[in-house]
C-alpha positions as CSV (number, residue, x, y, z in Angstrom):
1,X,15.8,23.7,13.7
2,X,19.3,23.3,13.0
3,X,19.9,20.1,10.9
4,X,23.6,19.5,10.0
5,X,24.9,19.5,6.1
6,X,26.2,16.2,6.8
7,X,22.6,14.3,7.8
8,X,21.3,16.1,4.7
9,X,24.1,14.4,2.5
10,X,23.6,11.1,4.5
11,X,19.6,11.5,3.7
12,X,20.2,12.3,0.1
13,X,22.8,9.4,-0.6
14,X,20.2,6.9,0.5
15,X,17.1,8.3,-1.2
16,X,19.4,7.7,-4.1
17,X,20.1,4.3,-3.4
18,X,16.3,3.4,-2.3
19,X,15.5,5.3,-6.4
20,X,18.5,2.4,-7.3
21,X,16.9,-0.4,-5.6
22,X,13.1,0.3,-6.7
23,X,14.0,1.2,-10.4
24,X,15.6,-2.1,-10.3
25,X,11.7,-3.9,-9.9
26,X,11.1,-2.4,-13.3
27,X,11.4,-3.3,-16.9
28,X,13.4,-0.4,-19.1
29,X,10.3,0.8,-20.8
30,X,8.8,1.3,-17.0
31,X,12.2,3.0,-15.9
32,X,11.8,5.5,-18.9
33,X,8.2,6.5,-18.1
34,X,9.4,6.9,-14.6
35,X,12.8,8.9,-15.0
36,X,10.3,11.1,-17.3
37,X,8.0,11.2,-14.3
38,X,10.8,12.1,-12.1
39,X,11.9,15.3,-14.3
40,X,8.5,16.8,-14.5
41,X,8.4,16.5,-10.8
42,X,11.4,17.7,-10.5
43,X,10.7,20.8,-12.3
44,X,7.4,21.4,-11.0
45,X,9.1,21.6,-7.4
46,X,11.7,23.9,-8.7
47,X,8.8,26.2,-10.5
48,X,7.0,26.2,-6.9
49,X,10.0,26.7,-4.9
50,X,10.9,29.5,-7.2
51,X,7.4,31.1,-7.4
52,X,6.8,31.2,-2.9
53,X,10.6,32.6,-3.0
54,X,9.6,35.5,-5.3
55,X,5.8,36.2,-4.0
56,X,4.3,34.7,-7.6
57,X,2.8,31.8,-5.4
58,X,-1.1,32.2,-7.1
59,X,-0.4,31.0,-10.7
60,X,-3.6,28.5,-10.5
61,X,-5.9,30.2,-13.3
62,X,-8.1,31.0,-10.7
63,X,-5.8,33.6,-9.3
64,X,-4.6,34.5,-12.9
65,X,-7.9,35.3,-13.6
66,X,-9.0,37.4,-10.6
67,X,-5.9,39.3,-11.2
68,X,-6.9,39.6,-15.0
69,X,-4.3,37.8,-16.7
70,X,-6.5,36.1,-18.7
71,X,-8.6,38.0,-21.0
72,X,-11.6,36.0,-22.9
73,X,-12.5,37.0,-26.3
74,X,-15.4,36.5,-28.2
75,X,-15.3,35.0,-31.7
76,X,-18.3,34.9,-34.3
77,X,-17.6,32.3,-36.3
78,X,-19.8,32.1,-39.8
């Protein structure tokens, strides 16, 4: 699938704009909580983009444990 750089540009102006326009719906304190929103999302995508790229795609704690990341410890408290 060969999708040209400028439909990609074209695509990303107007999600931009549609972001504009729905942001505009909200009070500030609501715009804050969602810009917030936004970034984590952001970064979450990046983590999992970055994590299939280099092959460290199972980094649920199920897969950290079955690999044995995570050690448990026992602690006596008295």
């Amino acid at each position: 699938m060969n999708i040209s750089r400028e439909f990609i540009e074209k695509m990303m102006e107007a999600k931009k704009l549609e972001k504009e326009a729905l942001m505009m719906l909200f009070s500030d304190k609501v715009k804050v909580h969602l810009d917030v929103v936004g970034k984590e999302l952001k970064s979450m995508l990046m983590e999992c983009l970055l994590d299939s790229s280099t092959g460290h795609a199972e980094t649920t704690p199920e897969a950290k444990r079955s690999q044995g990341k995570d050690k448990v410890k026992k602690v006596d408290i008295e």
